[in-house]
N, C-alpha and C positions, 0 to 999 in steps of 0.2 A: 504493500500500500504506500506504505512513504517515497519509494523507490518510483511507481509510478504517478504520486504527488510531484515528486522533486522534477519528472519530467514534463508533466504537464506545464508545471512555473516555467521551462525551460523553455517551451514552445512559446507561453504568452510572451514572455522576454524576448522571442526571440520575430515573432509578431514584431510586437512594436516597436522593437529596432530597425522589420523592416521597411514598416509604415513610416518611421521618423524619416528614414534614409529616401524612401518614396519622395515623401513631401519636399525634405530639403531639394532632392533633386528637380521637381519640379517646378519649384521657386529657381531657384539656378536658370533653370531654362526660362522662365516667366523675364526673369533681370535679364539675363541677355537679348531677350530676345526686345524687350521695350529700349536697350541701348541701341542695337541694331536700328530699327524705328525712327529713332531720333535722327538721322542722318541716311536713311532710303534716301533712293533717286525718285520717289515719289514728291517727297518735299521740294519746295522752291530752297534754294539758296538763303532767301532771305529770310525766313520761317526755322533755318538750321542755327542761321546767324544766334538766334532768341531762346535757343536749348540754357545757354550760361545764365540767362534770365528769368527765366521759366522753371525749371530744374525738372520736367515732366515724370521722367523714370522715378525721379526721390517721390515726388508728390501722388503720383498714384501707387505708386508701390504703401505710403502711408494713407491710404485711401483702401487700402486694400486689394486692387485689380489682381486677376492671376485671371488666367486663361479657364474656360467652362461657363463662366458667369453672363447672369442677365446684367447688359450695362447700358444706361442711359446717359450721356452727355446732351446740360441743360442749356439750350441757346447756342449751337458750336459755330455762330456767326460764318466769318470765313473760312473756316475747319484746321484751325490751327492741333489743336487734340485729337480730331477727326483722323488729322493723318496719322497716327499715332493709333488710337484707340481702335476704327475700322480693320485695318488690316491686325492689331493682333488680336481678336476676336473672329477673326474670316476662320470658317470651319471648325471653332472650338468655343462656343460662347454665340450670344444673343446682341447685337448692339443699335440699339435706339438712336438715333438721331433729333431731338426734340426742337424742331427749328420755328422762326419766326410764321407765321400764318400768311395766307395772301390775299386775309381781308383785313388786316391792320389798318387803321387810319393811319401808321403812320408809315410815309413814302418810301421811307429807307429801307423798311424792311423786307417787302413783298420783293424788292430791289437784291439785298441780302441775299433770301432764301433763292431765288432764281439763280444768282451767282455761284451757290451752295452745290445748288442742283447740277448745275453746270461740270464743276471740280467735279461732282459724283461719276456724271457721265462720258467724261475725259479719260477715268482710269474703272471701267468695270473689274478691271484685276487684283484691284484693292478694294473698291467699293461697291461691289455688284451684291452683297448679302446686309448691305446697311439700309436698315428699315426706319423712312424721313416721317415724325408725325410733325404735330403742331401742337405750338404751345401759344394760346394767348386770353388768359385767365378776362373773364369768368365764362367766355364763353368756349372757348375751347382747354380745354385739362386733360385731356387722355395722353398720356404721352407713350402710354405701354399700358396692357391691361392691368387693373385692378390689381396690384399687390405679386406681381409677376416678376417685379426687378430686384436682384443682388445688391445693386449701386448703383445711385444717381449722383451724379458730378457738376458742377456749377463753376463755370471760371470769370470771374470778373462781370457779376451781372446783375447783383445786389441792389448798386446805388442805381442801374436802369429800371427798376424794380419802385424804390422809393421815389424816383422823378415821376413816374406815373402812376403811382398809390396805388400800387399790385403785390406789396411784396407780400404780405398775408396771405391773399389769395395761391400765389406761386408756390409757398413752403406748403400750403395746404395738400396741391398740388402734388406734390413729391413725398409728399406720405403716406399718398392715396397710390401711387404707382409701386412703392416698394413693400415686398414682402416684410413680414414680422424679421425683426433681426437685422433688415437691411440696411444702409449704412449710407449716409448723405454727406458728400465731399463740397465745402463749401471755399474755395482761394477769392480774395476780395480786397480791395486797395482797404489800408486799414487809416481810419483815423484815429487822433488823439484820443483817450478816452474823456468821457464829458462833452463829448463836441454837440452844438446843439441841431437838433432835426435839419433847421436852414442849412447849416452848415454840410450836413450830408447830402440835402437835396442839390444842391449848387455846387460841390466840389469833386465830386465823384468818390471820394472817404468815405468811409461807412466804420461806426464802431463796433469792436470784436462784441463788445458786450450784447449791442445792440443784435447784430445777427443769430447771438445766441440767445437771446427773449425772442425772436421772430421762430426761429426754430421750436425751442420748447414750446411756446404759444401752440405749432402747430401739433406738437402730442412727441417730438423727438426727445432723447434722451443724449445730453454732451455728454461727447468721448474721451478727446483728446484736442489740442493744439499743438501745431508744429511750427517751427522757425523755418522751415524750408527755406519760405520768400520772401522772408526780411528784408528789409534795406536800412539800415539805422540811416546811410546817406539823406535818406526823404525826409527832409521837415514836414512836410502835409502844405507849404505856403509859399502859394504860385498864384499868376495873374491869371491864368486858365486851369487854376485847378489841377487835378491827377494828369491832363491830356497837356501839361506843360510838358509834361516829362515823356523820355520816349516811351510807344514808338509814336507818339501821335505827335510827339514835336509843334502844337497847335500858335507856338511865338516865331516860327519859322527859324531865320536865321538871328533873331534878336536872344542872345545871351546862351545861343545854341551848344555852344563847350562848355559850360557851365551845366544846361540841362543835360546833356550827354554826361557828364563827368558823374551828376550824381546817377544816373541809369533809370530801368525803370520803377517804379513805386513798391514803396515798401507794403506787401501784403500777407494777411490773415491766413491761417492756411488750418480748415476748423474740420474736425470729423464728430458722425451725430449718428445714432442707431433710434430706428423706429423700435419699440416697444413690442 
């Protein structure tokens, strides 16, 4: 009896060692393969340029991403993540494309999403299994069915959110699309904390704290914070706001080495589990 005690522990032992070795290996291949990513000949040049400023691989890898998963990325404007998130989810995972609508009043976007569309339809070799819905609260929220998604992701899209007194509505949104357990990646220029609502609405800052009441408000539970995409360079105070700073450079060439020296804005980088 003891003899085939001592063997059975030997197997579960020997299980889980080979589950651990499993997983690690798999993560190994998840990291490499999101470095790989970062630098495909899919991406523009210019888009590679922005990996040192972005930090993509650290930030979703703290987000959670590994290959298999339902994944939503929220508003992927000109598909910056897209290039990125798309192809490594092709064949091994679900990936939601959540883009602007093309009954938005407003002009940019319908503009946007056709651009969107566009990139998709240039490279079916990456993008041929990326499924585009809409997002534009209150009338449109489905972004994936009901409680379907692993992870929904958000890159700098907050304070577009408080300019249009939606961001309630949007966190409601993505609690509604992710399954129990699932996990909401929020990166956002961050402001001072205490900064007042004006202040968010007009500078494009948003504070940590605040997007974590907008969160919980909608039923999430905070995770964690990361420094990934700090910039202590950012004071928060510019003549145009976050879009002084690149890449939107919005002062042109007026004090342009100065906004290049400090880069781009220092940002929030927040993770949240539904319940």
């Amino acid at each position: 009896m003891f003899t085939r005690h001592k063997s059975a522990i030997g197997a579960g032992v020997l299980a889980l060692c080979s589950a651990i070795l499993s997983s690690n290996a798999a993560f190994a291949d998840d990291t490499a393969r999101l470095r790989e990513l970062m630098v495909a000949d899919h991406r523009s040049p210019q888009n590679i340029a922005r990996n040192d400023a972005r930090h993509p691989a650290e930030t979703l890898e703290f987000f959670g991403l590994k290959s298999g998963l339902t994944v939503i990325e929220i508003l992927p404007s000109g598909g910056w993540y897209t290039e990125i998130l798309a192809p490594f989810l092709k064949g091994n995972g679900t990936f939601y494309a959540a883009h602007f609508s093309p009954n938005s009043h407003l002009a940019y976007q319908p503009r946007n999403l056709e651009a969107f569309l566009g990139l998709l339809a240039a490279r079916p070799d990456v993008y041929d299994e990326t499924i585009v819905t809409r997002l534009y609260p209150p009338t449109e929220t489905e972004m994936a069915p009901p409680g379907s998604a692993d992870l929904a992701m958000t890159f700098r899209n907050v304070h577009n959110w408080i300019m249009a007194g939606t961001q309630s509505e949007h966190f409601a949104a993505f609690y509604t699309a992710l399954k129990p357990g699932g996990i909401l990646g929020v990166v956002e220029h961050r402001a001072p904390e205490g900064s007042s609502m004006e202040f968010m609405s007009t500078t494009g800052y948003v504070t940590q704290d605040y997007v974590i009441e907008l969160a919980e408000a909608a039923g999430f539970e905070f995770v964690a914070a990361s420094e990934i995409n700090a910039n202590p360079l950012d004071n928060k105070d510019y003549p145009e706001g976050v879009w002084t700073l690149p890449p939107t450079m919005r002062m042109g060439d007026t004090d342009k080495d100065k906004y290049l020296a400090i880069g781009e804005s220092d940002r929030m980088t927040l993770k949240f589990r539904k319940p």
